[in-house]
ZAVEXKE-479045 format. One record per residue (C-alpha): x, y, z. Coordinates in steps of 0.5 Angstrom, whole numbers, plus 500, padded with zeros to 3 digits. Layout:
REM residues N
rec east->X; north->Y; up->Z
...
//
This chain:
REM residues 497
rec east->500; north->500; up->500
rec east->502; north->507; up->498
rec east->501; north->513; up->503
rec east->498; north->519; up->499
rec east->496; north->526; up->501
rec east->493; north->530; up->496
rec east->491; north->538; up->498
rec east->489; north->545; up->495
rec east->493; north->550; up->499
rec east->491; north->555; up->497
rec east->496; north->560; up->494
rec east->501; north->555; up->496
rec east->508; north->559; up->496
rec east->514; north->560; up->500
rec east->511; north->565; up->505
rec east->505; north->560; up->506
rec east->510; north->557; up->511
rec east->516; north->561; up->511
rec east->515; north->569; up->511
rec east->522; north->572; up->515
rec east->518; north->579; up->516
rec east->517; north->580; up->523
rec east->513; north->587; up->523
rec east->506; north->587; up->526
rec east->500; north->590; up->523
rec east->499; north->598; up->525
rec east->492; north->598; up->527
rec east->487; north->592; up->528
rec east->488; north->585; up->529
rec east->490; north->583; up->521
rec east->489; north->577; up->517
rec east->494; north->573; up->521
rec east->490; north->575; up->527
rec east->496; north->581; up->530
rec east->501; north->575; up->530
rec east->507; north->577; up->525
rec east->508; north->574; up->518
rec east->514; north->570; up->521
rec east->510; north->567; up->527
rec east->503; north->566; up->523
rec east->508; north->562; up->517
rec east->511; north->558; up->523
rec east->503; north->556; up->527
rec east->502; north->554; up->519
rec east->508; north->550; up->519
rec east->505; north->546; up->525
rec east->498; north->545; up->522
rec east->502; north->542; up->516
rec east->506; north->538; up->520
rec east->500; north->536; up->524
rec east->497; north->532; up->518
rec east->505; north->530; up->516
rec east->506; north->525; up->521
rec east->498; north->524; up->522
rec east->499; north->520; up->515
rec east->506; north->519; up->514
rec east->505; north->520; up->507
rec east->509; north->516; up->501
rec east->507; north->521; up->496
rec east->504; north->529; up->497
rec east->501; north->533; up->491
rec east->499; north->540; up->492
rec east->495; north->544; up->487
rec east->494; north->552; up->487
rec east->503; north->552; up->487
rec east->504; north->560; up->485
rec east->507; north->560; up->479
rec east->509; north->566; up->474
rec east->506; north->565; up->466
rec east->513; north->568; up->464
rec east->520; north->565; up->464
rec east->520; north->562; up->457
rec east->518; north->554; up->458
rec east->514; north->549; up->462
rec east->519; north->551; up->469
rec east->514; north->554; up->473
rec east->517; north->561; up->475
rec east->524; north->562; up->481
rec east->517; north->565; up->484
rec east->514; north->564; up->491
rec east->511; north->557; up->489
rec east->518; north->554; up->485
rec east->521; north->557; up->492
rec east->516; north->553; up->498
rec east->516; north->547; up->495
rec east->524; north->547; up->494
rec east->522; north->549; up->502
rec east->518; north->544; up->504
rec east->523; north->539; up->501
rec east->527; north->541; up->505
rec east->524; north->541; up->511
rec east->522; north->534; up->508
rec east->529; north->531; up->509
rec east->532; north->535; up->514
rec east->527; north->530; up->519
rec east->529; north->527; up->523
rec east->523; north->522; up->525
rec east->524; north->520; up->519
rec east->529; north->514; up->517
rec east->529; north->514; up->510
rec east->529; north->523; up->510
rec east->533; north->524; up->506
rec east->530; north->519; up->500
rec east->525; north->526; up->499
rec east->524; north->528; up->492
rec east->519; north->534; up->488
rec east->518; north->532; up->481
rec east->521; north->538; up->477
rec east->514; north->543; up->477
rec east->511; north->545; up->472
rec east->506; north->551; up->469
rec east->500; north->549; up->468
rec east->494; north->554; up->466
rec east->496; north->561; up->462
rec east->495; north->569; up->464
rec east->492; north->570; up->470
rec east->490; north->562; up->471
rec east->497; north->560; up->471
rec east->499; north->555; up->477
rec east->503; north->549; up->478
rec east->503; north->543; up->482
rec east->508; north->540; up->488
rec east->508; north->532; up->487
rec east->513; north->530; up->493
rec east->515; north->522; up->494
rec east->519; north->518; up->498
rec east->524; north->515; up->494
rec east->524; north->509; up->499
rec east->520; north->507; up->503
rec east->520; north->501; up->509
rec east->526; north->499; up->512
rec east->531; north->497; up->507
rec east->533; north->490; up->507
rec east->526; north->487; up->510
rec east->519; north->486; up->505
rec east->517; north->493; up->508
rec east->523; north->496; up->504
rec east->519; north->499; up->497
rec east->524; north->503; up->492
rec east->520; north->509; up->489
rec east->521; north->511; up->482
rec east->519; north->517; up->478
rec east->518; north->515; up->471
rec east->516; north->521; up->468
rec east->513; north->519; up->464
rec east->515; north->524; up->459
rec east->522; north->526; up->459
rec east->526; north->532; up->459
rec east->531; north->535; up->454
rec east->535; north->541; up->458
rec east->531; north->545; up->454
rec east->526; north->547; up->458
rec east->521; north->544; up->454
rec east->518; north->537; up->456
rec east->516; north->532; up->451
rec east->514; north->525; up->449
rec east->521; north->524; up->445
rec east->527; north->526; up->444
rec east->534; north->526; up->447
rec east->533; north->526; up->455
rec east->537; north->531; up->459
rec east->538; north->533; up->465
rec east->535; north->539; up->469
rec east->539; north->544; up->470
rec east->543; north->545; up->477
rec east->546; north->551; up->480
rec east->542; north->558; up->477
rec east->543; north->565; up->481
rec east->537; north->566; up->484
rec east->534; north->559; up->483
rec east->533; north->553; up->487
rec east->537; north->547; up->485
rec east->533; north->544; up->481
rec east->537; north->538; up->479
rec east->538; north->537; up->487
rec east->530; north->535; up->486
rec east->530; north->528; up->483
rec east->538; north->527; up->485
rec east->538; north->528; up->493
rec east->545; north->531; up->495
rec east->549; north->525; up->497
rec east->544; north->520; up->495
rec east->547; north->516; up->489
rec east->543; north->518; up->482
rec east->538; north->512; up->481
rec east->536; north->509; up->473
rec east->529; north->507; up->473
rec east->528; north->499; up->472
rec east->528; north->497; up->466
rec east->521; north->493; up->466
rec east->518; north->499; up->469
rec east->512; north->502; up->465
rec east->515; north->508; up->462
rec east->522; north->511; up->461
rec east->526; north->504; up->463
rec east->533; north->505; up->464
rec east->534; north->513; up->464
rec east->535; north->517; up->469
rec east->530; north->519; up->475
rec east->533; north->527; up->473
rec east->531; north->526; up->466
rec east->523; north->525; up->466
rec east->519; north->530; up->466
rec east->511; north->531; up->469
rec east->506; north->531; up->463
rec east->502; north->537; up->462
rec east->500; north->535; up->455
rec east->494; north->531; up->453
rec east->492; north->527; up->447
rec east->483; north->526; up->446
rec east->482; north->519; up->447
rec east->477; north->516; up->440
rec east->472; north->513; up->443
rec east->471; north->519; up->448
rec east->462; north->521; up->450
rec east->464; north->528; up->449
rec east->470; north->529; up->444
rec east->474; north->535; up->447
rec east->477; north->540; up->442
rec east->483; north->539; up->439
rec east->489; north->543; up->436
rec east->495; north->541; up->433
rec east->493; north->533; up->436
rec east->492; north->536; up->443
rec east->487; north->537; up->447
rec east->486; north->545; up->448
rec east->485; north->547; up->454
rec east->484; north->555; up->452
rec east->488; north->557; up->458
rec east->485; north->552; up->463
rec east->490; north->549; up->468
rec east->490; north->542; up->464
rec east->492; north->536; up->469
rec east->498; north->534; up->471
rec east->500; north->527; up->470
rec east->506; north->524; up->474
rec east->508; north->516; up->474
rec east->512; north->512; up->478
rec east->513; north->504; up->479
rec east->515; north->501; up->485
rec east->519; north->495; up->488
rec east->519; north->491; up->493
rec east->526; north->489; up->497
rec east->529; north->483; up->491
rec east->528; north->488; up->486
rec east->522; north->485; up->483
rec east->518; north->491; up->481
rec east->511; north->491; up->483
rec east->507; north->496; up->481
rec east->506; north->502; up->477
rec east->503; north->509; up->478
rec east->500; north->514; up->474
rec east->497; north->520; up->479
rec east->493; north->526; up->474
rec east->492; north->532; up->478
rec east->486; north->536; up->478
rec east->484; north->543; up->478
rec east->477; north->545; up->475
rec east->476; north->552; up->473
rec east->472; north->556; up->480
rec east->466; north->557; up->476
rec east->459; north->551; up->476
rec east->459; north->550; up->468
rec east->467; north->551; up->467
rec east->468; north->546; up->472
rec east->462; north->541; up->469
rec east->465; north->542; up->462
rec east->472; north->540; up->465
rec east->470; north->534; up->468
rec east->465; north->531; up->463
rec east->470; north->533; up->457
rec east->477; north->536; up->457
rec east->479; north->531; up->463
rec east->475; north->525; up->461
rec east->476; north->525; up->454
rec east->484; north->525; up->455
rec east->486; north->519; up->453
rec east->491; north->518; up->459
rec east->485; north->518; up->464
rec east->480; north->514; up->460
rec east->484; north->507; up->457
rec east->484; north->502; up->463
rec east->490; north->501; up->467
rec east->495; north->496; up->464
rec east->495; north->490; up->467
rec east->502; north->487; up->463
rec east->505; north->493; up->468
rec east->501; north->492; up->474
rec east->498; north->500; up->473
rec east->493; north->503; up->479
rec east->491; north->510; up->476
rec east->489; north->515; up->481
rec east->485; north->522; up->479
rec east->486; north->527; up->485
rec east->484; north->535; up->485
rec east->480; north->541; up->487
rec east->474; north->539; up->482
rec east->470; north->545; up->484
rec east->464; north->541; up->483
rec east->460; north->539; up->490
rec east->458; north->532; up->492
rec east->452; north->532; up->494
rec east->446; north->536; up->493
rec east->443; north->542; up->498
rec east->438; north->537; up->499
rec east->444; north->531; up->501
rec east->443; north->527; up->494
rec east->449; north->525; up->491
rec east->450; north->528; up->485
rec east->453; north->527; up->478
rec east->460; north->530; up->479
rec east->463; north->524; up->478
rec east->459; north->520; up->473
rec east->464; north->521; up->467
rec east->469; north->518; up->471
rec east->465; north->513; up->475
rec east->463; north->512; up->468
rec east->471; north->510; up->466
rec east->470; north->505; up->472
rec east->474; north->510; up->477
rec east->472; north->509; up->484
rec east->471; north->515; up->488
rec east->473; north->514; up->494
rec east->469; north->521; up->497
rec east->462; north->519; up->494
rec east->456; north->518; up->498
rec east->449; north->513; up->498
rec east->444; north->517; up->492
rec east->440; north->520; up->498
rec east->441; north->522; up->505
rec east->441; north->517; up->509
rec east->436; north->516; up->514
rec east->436; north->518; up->522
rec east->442; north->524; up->521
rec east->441; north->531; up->521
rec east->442; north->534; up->514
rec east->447; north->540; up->517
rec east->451; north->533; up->519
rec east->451; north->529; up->513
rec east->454; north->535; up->510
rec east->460; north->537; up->515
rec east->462; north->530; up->515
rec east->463; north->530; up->507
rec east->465; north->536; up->507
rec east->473; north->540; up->504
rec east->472; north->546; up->503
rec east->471; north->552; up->509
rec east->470; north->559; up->510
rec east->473; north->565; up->512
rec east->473; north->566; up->519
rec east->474; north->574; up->518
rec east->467; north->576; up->517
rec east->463; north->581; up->521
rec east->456; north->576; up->520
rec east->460; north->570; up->523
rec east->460; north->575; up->530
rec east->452; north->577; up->531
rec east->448; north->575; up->536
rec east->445; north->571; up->531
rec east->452; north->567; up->528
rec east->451; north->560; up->528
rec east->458; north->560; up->525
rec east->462; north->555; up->530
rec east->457; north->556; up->535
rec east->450; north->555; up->536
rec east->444; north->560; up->535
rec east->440; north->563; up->541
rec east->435; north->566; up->538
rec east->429; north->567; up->543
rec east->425; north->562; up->542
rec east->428; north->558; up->536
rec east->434; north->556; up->537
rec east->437; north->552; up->532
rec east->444; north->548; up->533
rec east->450; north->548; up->530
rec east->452; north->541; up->528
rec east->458; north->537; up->529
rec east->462; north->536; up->523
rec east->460; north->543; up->520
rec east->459; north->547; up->525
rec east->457; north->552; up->520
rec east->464; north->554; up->518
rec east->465; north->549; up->511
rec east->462; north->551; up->504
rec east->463; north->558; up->501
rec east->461; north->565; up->503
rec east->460; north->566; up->496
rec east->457; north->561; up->492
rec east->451; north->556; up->497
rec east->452; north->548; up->497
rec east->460; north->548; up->495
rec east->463; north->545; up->502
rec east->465; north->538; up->498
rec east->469; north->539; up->491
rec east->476; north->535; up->493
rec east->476; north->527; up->491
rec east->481; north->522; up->490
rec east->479; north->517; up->485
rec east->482; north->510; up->484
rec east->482; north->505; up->478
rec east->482; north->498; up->479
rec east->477; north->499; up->485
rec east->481; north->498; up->490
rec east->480; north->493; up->495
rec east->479; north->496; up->502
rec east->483; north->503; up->501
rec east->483; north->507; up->507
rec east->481; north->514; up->507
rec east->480; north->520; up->511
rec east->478; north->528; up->511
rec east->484; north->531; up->515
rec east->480; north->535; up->518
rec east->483; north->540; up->523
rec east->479; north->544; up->526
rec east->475; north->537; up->529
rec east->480; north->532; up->529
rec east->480; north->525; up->525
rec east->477; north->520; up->524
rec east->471; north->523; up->525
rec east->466; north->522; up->532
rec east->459; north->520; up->529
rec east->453; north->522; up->534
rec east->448; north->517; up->534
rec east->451; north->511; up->529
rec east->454; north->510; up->523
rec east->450; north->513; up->517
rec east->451; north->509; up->510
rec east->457; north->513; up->506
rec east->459; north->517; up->512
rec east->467; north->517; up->512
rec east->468; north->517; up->518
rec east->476; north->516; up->517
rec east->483; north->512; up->518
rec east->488; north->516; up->521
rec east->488; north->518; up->527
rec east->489; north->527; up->528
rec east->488; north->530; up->534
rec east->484; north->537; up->533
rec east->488; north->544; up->531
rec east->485; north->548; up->537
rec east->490; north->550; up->541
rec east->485; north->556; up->545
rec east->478; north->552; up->547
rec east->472; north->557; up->551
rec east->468; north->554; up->556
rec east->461; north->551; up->555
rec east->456; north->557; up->557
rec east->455; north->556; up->565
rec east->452; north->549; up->567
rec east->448; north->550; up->574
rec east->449; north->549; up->579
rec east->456; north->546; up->577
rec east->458; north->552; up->574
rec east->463; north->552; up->567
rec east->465; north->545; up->564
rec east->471; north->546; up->559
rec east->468; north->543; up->551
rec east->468; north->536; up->550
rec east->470; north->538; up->543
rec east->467; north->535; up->539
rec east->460; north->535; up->540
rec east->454; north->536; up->537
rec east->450; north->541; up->537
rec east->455; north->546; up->540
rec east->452; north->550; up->546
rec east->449; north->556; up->545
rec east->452; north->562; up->542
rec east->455; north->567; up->546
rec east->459; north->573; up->544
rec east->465; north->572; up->547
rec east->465; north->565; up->546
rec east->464; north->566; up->538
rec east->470; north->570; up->538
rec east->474; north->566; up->541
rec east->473; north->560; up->537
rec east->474; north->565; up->529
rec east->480; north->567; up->533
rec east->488; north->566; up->530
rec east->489; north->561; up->536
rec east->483; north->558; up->534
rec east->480; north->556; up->527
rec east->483; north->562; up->525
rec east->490; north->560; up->523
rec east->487; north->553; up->520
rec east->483; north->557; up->515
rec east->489; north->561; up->514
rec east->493; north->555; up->511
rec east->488; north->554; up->505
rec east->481; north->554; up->505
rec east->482; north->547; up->503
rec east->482; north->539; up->508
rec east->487; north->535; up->506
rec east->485; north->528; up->503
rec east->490; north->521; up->505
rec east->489; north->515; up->502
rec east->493; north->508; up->502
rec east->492; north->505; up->496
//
């Protein structure tokens, strides 16, 4: 089984995580709650590390990774992107829990998108994983599986070559692939792709072919696909061998990031993405093929009422397996309210002033005079949009063949994981694998209970207490959710597959 974390971090750069700025906003608390920029990117350092060693993941890939559009080629930009994940990598091999630490790779990132669209995306993974020399020992390979030709073009054929090394100003790009003091590997000569050349000399594809027998036939120029600016996918291969060298298995994981807008989105799921011929032709069997469809869809799972909807059809369509994808109807003897939170990856601002009325159910529950109406565990209010109603479920892992009993968990920071189900195990709930402890580090009390007085919150509970000014503040607050919606709008996604 491969660890894989998938995650929209949301204008993912290096001052997410690494900001040097020790000046403190002039009035008002600011968007990191009063706290530097160098104090707030350490608390969203903790937050990362928390679902890190939560999951212990073999494989990461961040979407939302900052890129410029410029630069000439298919290298993301020397900008905050390419910058915090040459960052994160080196906070990946520099610890020191971790045996194999110094195994950690990125592929090579590239753009994806054009104009004001323009991202990329970090794909981490663990060259080796296990204790070398036992059969928990796997050796990891990234195949490509397009090459690289030192001309900062990726392509399918060609003379490889490797990235370039030492630039001013940039990160070490070779260094990437080829760890210092780690001895530069080959790829297995039986793997799916690009057998025998050097890991150094493979290349993400960020270029896709229709496939023929696609429903909707995407449009097509010069033999691709033509994404028109969109952020097309973002394909990366991998194949694995045990501790005699006998290769196992190979990867294919196609990162996604839909267009923020319904019939955009729609568009691309149904078409652009479905009718690549690298997502619809089955895995290979000759080379033991699992493929893995990841992203930010920008299409809710369920409907406002709690139907699945017909997000995933094409996919499901193309025997993919969702491994976020609820029963057809809201299941009997759970709150709407509930249903939603526990399927739920995307949350909201906390800086909104209608969070903080005497009527906020945001958090906290709602002490209306004479109606008053809970706040439910898991959502409490703070998942979805506060632009666009019903968009609280838009990320999703999809996996092809149907994995046998894949674990699967929403790293849900705000709660904790796996989930605490409040009266029984509805059907389709994910209640999660991995075990996480809550990211609030500055719980209120619950409202007073005579006659014994003050109880701290036995977090988490459903409904919340009543709402009361001060414990709502203290809830939205930097110390609180503040800092976790400070690190992406986004949950998290772990699978072993």
């Amino acid at each position: 089984m491969t660890n894989i974390v998938y995650w929209n971090i949301e204008n993912f750069g290096i001052n997410k995580f690494n900001d040097p700025s020790r000046k403190r906003p002039r009035y008002g608390q600011g968007k990191n709650g009063g706290n530097s920029p160098a104090v707030a990117s350490a608390q969203r350092r903790t937050n990362l590390a928390a679902i890190l060693n939560a999951t212990q993941p073999d494989i990461i890939v961040v979407v939302e990774v900052s890129s410029g559009a410029g630069g000439g080629g298919d290298l993301a930009t020397n900008t905050g992107g390419l910058n915090g994940a040459s960052y994160i990598l080196d906070l990946l091999r520099a610890n020191p829990l971790d045996p194999n630490n110094a195994e950690w790779r990125l592929v090579p990132p590239l753009k994806v998108g054009a104009g004001g669209l323009t991202e990329s995306v970090a794909v981490f993974y663990r060259g080796v994983s296990g204790t070398v020399g036992t059969p928990t020992e796997v050796q990891r390979y990234f195949t490509g599986p397009n090459i690289w030709t030192g001309a900062n073009v990726s392509v399918a054929a060609g003379a490889p070559a490797p990235y370039p090394g030492v630039a001013v100003g940039w990160p070490n790009i070779l260094e990437f692939l080829d760890p210092p003091g780690v001895v530069a590997r080959a790829i297995p000569a039986g793997a799916q792709y690009n057998g025998t050349l050097a890991e150094s000399t493979v290349a993400a594809r960020i270029s896709f072919v229709a496939d023929p027998g696609a429903a909707a036939a995407p449009p097509v120029i010069g033999g691709l696909i033509n994404y028109n600016g969109l952020r097309q996918p973002y394909m990366v291969s991998f194949v694995e061998e045990d501790n005699t060298g006998a290769i196992t298995r190979n990867l294919t994981i196609i990162a996604v990031h839909s267009p923020p807008n319904f019939i955009g989105a729609t568009n691309y799921m149904n078409v652009l993405l479905s009718g690549a011929a690298d997502v619809a032709t089955p895995p290979a069997a000759l080379h033991n093929e699992v493929k893995i469809v990841c992203g930010d869809f920008n299409l809710n799972t369920i409907t406002a009422l709690g139907a699945r909807t017909n997000a995933y059809n094409s996919l499901v369509g193309l025997n993919y397996t969702a491994l976020l994808y609820p029963p057809p109807a809201l299941p009997g003897g759970i709150a709407l309210e509930s249903y939603q939170g526990y399927l739920a990856t995307h949350i909201k601002p906390a800086r909104k002033n209608a969070q903080r009325t005497k009527n906020s159910r945001f958090l906290w529950s709602d002490n209306t005079a004479g109606a008053p109406v809970p706040s439910h565990y898991p959502g409490y209010r703070y998942i979805g949009s506060d632009i666009v109603n019903n968009f609280f479920s838009i990320d999703n892992i999809l996996v092809q063949p149907a994995p046998g009993a894949p674990q699967f968990t929403i790293m849900n920071q705000v709660t904790g994981t796996p989930f605490n189900l409040v009266g029984g195990l509805p059907v389709g709930v994910p209640t999660g694998t991995r075990i996480m402890p809550h990211g609030l580090t500055n719980l209120p009390l619950a409202p007073a209970i005579p006659p014994a007085g003050p109880l701290p919150i036995a977090w988490p509970q459903a409904p919340a207490p009543n709402y009361a000014a001060g414990l709502a503040r203290s809830l939205n607050g930097w110390s609180n959710y503040g800092n976790l919606r400070g690190t992406s709008d986004h949950l998290a996604l772990f699978a072993s597959i």
